[in-house]
VOGU-3710 file (C-alpha; in Angstrom, 3 decimals, decimal comma):
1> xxxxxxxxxx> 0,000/0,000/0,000  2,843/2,430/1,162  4,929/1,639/-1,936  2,119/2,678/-4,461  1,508/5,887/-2,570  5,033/6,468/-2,322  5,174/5,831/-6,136  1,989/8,084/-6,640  3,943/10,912/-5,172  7,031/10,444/-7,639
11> xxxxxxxxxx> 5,057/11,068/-10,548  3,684/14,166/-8,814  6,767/15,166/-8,576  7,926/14,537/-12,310  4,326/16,103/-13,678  4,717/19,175/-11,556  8,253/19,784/-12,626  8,303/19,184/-16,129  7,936/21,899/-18,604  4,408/23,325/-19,912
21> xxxxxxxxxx> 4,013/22,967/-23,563  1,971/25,318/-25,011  -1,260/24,469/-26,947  -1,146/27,943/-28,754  -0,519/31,237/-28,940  2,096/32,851/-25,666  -0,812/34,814/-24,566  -3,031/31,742/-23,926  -3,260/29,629/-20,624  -4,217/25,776/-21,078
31> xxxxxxxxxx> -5,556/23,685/-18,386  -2,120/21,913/-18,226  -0,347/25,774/-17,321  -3,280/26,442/-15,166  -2,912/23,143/-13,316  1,167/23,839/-12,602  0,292/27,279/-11,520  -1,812/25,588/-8,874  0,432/22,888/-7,789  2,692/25,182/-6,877
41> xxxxxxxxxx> 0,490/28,150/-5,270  -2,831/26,528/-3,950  -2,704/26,897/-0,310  -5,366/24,371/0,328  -3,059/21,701/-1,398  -0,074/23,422/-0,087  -1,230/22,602/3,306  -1,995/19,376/2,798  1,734/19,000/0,889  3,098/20,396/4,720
51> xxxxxxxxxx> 1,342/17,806/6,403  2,341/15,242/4,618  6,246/16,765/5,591  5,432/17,047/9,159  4,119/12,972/9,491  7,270/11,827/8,659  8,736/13,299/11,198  6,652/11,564/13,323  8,535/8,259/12,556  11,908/9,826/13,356
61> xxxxxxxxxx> 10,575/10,882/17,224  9,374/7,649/17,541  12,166/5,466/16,422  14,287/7,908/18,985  12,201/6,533/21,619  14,173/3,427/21,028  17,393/4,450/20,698  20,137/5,383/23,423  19,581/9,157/25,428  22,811/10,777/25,987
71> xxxxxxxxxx> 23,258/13,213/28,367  26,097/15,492/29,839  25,803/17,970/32,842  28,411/19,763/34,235  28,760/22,608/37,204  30,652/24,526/39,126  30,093/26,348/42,146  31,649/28,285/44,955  30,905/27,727/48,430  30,892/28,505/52,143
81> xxxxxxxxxx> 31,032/26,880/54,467  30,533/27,988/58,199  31,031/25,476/61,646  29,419/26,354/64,518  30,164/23,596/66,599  31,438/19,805/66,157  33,207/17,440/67,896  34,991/16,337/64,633  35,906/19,533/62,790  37,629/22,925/63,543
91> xxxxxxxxxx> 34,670/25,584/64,312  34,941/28,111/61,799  34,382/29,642/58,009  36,110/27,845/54,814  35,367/29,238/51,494  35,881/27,120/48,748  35,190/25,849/44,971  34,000/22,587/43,655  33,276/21,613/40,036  32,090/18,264/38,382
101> xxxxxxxxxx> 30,024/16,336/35,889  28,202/13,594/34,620  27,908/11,469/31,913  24,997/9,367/31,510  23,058/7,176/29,011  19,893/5,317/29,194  18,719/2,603/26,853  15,145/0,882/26,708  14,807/-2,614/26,635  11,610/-3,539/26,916
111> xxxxxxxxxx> 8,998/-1,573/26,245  5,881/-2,413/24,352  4,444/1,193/24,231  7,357/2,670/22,079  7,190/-0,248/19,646  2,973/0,526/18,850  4,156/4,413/18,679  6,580/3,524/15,911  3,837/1,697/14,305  1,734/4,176/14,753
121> xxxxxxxxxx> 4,107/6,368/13,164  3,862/4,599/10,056  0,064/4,824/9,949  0,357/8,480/10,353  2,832/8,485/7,205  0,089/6,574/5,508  -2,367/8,523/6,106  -0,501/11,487/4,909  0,594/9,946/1,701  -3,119/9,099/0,677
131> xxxxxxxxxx> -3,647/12,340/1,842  -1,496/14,458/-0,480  -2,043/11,952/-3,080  -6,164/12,583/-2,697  -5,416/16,377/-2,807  -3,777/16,380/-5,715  -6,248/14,756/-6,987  -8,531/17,052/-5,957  -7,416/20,085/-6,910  -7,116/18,302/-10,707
141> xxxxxxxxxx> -10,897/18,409/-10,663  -11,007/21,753/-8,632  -8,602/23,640/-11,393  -10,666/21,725/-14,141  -14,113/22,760/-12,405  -13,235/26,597/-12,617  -11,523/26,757/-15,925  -14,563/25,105/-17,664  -16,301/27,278/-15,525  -14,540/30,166/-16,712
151> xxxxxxxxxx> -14,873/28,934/-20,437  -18,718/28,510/-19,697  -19,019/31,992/-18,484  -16,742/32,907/-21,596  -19,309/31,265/-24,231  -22,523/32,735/-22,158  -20,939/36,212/-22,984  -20,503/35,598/-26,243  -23,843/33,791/-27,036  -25,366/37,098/-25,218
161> xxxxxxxxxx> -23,844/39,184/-27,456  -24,445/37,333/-30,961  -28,421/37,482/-29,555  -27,768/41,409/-29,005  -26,658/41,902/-32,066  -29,048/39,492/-33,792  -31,893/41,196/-31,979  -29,876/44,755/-32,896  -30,479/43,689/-36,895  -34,274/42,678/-36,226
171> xxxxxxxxxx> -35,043/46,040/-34,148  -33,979/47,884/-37,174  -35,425/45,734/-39,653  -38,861/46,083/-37,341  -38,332/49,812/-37,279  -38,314/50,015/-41,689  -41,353/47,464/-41,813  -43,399/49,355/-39,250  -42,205/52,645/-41,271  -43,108/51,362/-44,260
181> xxxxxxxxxx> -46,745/50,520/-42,537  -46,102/46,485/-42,852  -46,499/45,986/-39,247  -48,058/47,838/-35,955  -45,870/49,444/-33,629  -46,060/46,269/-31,134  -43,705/45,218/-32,964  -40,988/47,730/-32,270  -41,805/48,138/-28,902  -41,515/44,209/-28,481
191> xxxxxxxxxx> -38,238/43,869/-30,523  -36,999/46,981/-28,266  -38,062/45,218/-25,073  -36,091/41,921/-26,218  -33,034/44,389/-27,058  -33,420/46,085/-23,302  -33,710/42,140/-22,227  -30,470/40,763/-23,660  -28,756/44,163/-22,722  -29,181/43,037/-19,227
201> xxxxxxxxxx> -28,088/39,495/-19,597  -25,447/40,873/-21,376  -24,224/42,682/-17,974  -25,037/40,050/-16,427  -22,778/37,480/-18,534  -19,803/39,861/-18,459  -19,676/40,367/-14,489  -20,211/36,332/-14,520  -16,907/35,926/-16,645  -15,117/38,615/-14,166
211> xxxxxxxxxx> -16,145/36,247/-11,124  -15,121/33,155/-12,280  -11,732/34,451/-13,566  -11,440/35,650/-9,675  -12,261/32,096/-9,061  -9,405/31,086/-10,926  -7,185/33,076/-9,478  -8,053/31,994/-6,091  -6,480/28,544/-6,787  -3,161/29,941/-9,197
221> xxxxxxxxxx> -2,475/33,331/-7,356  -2,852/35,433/-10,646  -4,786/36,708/-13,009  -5,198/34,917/-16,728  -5,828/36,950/-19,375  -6,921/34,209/-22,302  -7,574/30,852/-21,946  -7,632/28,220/-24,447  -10,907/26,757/-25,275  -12,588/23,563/-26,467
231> xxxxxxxxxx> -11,822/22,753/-30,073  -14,760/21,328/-31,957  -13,627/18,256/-32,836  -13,118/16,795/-29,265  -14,168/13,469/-28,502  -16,397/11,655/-26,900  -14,745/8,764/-24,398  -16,962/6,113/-23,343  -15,467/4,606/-19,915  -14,078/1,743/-20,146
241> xxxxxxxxxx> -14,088/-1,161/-18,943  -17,967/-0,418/-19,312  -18,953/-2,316/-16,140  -20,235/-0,197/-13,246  -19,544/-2,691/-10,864  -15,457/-2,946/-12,217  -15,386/0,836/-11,775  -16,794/0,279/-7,910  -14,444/-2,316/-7,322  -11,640/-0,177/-8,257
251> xxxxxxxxxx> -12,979/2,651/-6,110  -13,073/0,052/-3,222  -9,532/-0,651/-3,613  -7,549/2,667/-4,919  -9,622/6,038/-3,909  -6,896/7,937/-1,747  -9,616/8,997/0,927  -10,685/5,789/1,583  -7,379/4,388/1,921  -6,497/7,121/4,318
261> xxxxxxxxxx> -9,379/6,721/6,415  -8,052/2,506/6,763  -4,875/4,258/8,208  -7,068/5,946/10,519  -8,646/2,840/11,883  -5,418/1,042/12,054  -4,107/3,771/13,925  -6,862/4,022/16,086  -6,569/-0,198/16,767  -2,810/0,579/17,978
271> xxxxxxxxxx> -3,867/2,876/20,242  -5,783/0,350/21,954  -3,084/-1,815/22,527  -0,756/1,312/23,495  -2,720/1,654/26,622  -2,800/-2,139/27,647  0,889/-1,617/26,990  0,699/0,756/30,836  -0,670/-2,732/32,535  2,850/-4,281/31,459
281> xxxxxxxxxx> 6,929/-4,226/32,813  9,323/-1,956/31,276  13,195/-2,687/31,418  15,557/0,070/31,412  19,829/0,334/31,198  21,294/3,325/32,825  24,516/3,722/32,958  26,613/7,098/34,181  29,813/8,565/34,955  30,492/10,919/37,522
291> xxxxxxxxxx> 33,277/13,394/38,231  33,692/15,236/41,450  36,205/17,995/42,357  36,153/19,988/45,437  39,128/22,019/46,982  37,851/22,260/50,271  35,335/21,647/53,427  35,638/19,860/56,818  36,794/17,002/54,798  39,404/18,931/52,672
301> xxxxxxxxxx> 39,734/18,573/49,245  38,866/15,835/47,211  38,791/14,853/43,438  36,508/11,895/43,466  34,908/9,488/39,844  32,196/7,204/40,309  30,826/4,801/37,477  27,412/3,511/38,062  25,475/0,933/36,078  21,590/-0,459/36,574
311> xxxxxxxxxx> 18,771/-2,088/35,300  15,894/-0,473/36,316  12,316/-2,515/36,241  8,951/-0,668/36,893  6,279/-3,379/36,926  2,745/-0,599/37,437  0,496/-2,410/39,433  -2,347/-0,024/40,399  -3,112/3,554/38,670  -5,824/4,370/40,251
321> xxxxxxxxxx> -8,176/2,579/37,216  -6,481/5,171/34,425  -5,009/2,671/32,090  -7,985/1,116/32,264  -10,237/4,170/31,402  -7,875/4,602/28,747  -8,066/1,278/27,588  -11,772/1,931/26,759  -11,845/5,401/25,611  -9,559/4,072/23,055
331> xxxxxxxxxx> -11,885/1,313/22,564  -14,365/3,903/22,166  -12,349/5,999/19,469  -11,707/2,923/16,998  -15,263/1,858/16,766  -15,366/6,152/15,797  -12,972/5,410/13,338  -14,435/2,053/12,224  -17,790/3,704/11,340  -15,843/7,158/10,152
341> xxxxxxxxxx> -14,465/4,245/7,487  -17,327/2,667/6,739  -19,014/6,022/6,048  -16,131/6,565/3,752  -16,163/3,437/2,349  -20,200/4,150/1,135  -19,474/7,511/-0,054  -16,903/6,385/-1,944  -18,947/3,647/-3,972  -21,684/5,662/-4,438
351> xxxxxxxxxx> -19,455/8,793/-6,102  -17,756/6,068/-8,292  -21,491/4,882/-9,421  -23,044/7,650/-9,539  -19,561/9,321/-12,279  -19,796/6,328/-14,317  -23,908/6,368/-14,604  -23,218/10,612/-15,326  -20,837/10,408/-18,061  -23,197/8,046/-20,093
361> xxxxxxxxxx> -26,060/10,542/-19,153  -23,379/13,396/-20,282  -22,268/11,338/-23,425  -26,124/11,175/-24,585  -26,675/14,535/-23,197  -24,230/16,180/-25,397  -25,584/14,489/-28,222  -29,322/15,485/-27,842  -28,221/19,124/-27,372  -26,490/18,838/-30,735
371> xxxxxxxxxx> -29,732/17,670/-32,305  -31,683/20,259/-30,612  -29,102/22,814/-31,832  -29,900/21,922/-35,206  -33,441/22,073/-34,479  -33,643/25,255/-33,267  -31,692/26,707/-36,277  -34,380/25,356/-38,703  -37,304/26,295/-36,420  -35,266/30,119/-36,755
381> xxxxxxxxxx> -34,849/29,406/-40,451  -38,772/28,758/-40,713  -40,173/31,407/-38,644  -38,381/33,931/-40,181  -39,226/33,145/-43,402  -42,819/32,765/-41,828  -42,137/36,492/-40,459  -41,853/37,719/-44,521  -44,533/36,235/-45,562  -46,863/37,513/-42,874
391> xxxxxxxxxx> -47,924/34,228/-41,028  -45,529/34,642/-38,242  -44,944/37,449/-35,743  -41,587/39,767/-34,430  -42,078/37,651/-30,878  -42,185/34,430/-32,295  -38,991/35,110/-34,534  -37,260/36,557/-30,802  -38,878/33,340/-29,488  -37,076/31,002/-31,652
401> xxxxxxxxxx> -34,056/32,771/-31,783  -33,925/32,705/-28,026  -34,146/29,246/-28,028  -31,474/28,483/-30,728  -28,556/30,562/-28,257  -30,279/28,623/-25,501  -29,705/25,719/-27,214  -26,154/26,472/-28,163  -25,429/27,297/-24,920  -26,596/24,281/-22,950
411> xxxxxxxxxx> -24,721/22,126/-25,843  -21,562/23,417/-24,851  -22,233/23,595/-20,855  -22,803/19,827/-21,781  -19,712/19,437/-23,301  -17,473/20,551/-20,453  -19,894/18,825/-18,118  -18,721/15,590/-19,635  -15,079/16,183/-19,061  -15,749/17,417/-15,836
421> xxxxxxxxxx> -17,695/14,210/-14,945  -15,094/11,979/-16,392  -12,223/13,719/-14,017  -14,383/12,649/-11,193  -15,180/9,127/-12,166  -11,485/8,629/-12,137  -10,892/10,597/-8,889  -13,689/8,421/-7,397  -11,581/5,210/-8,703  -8,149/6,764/-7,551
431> xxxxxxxxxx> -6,688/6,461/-10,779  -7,018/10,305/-12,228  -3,470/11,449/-13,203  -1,624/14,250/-14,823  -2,042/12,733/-17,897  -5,642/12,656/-17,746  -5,393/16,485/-18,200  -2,337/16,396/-20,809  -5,257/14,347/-22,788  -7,701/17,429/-22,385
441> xxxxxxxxxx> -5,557/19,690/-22,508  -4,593/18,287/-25,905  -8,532/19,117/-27,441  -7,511/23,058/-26,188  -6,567/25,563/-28,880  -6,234/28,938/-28,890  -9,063/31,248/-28,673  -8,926/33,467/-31,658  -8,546/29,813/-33,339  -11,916/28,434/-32,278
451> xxxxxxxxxx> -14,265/29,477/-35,702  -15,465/26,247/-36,408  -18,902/24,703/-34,368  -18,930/21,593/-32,639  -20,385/18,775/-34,216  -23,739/18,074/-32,543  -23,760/14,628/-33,567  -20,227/13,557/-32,342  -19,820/9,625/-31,659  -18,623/8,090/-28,667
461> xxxxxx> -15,298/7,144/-29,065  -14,377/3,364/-27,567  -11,077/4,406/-25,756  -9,843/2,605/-22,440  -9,118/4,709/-19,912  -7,453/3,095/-17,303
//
């Protein structure tokens, strides 16, 4: 388990340090940039990366538990010294110095409580590793959720303003026919009102766009100028192997937060056994060396060494019921950690399910948006030739054309919602990677690039990604 995290967190390494190859133009940011940027200035993975750090640590105090304590002490001192009476000494006042020190060293022998702290150690390490590895992971769907985000926001704008302008050409077109006494003057004012309508959403789109760059820029700590967007002939993975109950299986045995929350309960099981360790005998070696000089006193001077070796056994046999108590609370705390892991364990099997069952919905999804993109375009095409002729009105020709940037729209929401939803099928399995975004960010292209419309009738493409 600890040698696939470990390896996990070598290709982190690699990824985040290799060089960022452009998909376009200098002045555009892929997802691949973005995702560096945030690797390296996130503070919510940043954080965890510290943690990590600080647990293995944690092994080095507890493996010193083991090993040998050294200690030197040395003083020095003057004194005096003043006889008032004695019927061995000369009554009187001596001053005089004395220095010394001591060299000791004690070793453990037996004892079973630093032995479960070491393992516990280990857990903790664990823990961290799946951790890290589960952030990283996280902020891969995190970075991916705001720049489609962004990109959304980015096509809402735009859609907003082809409808203004669109809208623009029928208010003036309105304004000749109702000049020219084809039409009432309902139908200016209702072309005008759709213009006044748009012109709002069109505020509304742009300050959208502004708040999800922000949003951005939370997670890279700066400001992007141009992103690159979706090119029109991405595809459309199915998952593969196409068995939900494969991709739950996986879940079950890779997803980082459920294999951190089994170091928790392991930890936790330890612990119980750490306090039944204060029921049982501890051996100890000390061993010191002392050095003694003193130039004076009612004994005189004296330079004195004395070497001292033991074996010290504390055998507890009453604590007033606390080991006990502890014994239990920590009985109490691993069934916590049992259930914590069995909620985990749930969760985890239902995100996996519920990622593979939405990127078939998302796969379909995308597809019936096409079609109803190229519906709405001929239900445009038809009204407004039903407009010249007389047997349609200005609102139904707004109507339709509302509907067609609706469309649009939704289509290519849809489109990032099915790369978004793949990311997290494989974050639910534990097997998202770096790569997975070198893939996407390999259907990016530069923005003044993107002319061409996305096919609304894309296939899935059979592609395993494992």
């Amino acid at each position: 388990m600890q040698r696939k995290l470990a390896s996990h967190l070598a290709a982190l390494i690699l990824i985040s340090s290799a060089p960022f190859i452009s998909t376009g133009a200098a002045a555009t940011t892929g997802l691949l940039e973005i995702y560096q940027l945030a690797i390296e200035n996130d503070p919510q993975y940043r954080g965890v990366d510290a943690a990590y750090y600080a647990a293995l640590e944690g092994k080095n105090q507890s493996r010193a538990l083991l090993l040998p304590s050294i200690n030197f002490t040395a003083d020095t001192s003057s004194n005096k010294q003043k006889t008032l009476s004695s019927t061995s000494f000369a009554v009187g006042t001596r001053d005089f110095d004395s220095s010394g020190y001591t060299l000791s060293l004690s070793q453990p022998l037996l004892n079973y409580d630093f032995f479960i702290q070491l393992r516990q150690s280990k857990s903790s390490i664990g823990e961290a590793q799946a951790n890290l590895s589960a952030a990283q992971q996280a902020l891969m769907v995190r970075i991916s959720e705001r720049y489609f985000d962004a990109l959304a926001a980015l096509d809402g704008l735009e859609f907003a303003r082809a409808e203004k302008r669109a809208i623009d050409r029928q208010l003036e077109q309105t304004r000749q026919r109702f000049e020219v006494g084809l039409i009432a003057i309902t139908g200016v004012h209702e072309a005008q009102a759709a213009y006044d309508l748009v012109t709002a959403q069109e505020i509304l789109a742009d300050n959208l766009l502004a708040s999800q760059y922000e949003a951005l820029a939370e997670i890279t700590g700066r400001y992007h100028k141009t992103l690159a967007v979706l090119s029109a002939d991405t595809p459309l993975i199915t998952p593969e192997p196409a068995d939900i109950g494969k991709w739950g299986d996986t879940a079950l045995n890779q997803n980082f937060q459920l294999i951190a929350a089994e170091f928790v309960y392991n930890k936790a099981r330890d612990e119980i056994k750490r306090q039944r360790a204060g029921h049982l005998p501890t051996l100890e070696l000390n061993a010191s060396h002392t050095y003694m000089d003193s130039e004076g006193g009612n004994f005189g001077s004296s330079e004195t060494e004395n070497q001292r070796i033991e074996l010290r056994l504390n055998l507890p046999l009453f604590q007033g019921g606390a080991t006990s108590s502890r014994t239990r609370q920590a009985q109490r705390r691993a069934d916590q950690s049992r259930q914590g892991y069995e909620q985990q364990r749930r969760a985890t099997l239902r995100q996996a399910r519920d990622a593979y069952l939405s990127v078939l919905a998302e796969i379909n999804r995308v597809k019936a948006l096409g079609q109803a993109v190229i519906s709405a375009q001929s239900a445009l095409d038809a009204t407004e030739a039903g407009l010249e002729v007389g047997t349609r009105t200005t609102v139904d020709v707004l109507d339709t054309r509302r509907d067609l940037f609706r469309a649009q729209r939704d289509h290519a929401r849809s489109r990032y919602d099915y790369i978004l939803h793949t990311l997290r099928l494989k974050q639910a399995a534990g097997i998202l990677a770096a790569t997975d975004l070198e893939l996407i960010n390999s259907w990016l292209q530069p923005a003044n690039a993107a002319t061409a419309k996305p096919s609304p009738l894309d296939s899935p493409i059979d592609l395993n990604i494992e």
